[in-house]
C-alpha positions in Angstrom: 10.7 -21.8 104.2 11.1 -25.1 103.5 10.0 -27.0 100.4 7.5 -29.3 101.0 5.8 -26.2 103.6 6.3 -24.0 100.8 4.2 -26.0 98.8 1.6 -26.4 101.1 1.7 -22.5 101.7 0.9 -22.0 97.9 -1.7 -25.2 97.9 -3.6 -23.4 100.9 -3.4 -19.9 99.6 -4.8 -21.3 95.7 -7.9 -23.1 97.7 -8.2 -19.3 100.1 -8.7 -17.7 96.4 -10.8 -20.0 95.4 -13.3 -19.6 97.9 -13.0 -16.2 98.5 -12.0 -14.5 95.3 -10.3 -11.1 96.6 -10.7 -8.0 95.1 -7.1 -6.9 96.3 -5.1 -9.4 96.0 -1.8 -8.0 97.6 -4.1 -6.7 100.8 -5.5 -10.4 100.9 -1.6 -11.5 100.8 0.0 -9.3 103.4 -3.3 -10.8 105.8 -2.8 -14.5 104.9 0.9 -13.9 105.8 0.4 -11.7 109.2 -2.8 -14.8 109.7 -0.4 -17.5 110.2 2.9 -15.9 110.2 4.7 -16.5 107.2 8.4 -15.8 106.6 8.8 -12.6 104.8 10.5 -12.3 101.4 7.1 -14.1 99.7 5.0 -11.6 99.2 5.2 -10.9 96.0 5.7 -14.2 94.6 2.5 -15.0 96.2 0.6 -12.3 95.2 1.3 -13.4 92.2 0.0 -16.7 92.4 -3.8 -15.4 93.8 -3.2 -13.4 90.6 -3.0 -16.3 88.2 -5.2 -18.3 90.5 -8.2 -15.4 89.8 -7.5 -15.4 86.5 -8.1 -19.1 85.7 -11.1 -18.8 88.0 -12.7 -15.1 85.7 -11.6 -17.4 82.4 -13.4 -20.7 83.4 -16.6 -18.8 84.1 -17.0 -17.0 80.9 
């Protein structure tokens, strides 16, 4: 995956979070990738990021 899509794959999946706010967020991952076909090998990193993401949306709202 290139850089600048790369990018725009972790912009788009932060703003998903956002409006969605999974209660699983590897199951939410693996669909985002099948969704619009995402190279594997990403998984966990972005898993990781809706992780993170979650967070700062639970700490914000205390």
């Amino acid at each position: 995956m290139a850089k600048r899509s790369h990018n725009e794959v972790q912009e788009s999946l932060r703003e998903l979070t956002r409006i969605f706010r999974p209660k699983d967020p590897r199951k939410f991952v693996k669909d985002y990738i099948r969704k619009y076909r995402i190279t594997g090998g990403y998984e966990d990193e972005l898993t990781m990021l809706v992780e993170r993401e979650l967070l700062k949306l639970n700490s914000s709202a205390s």
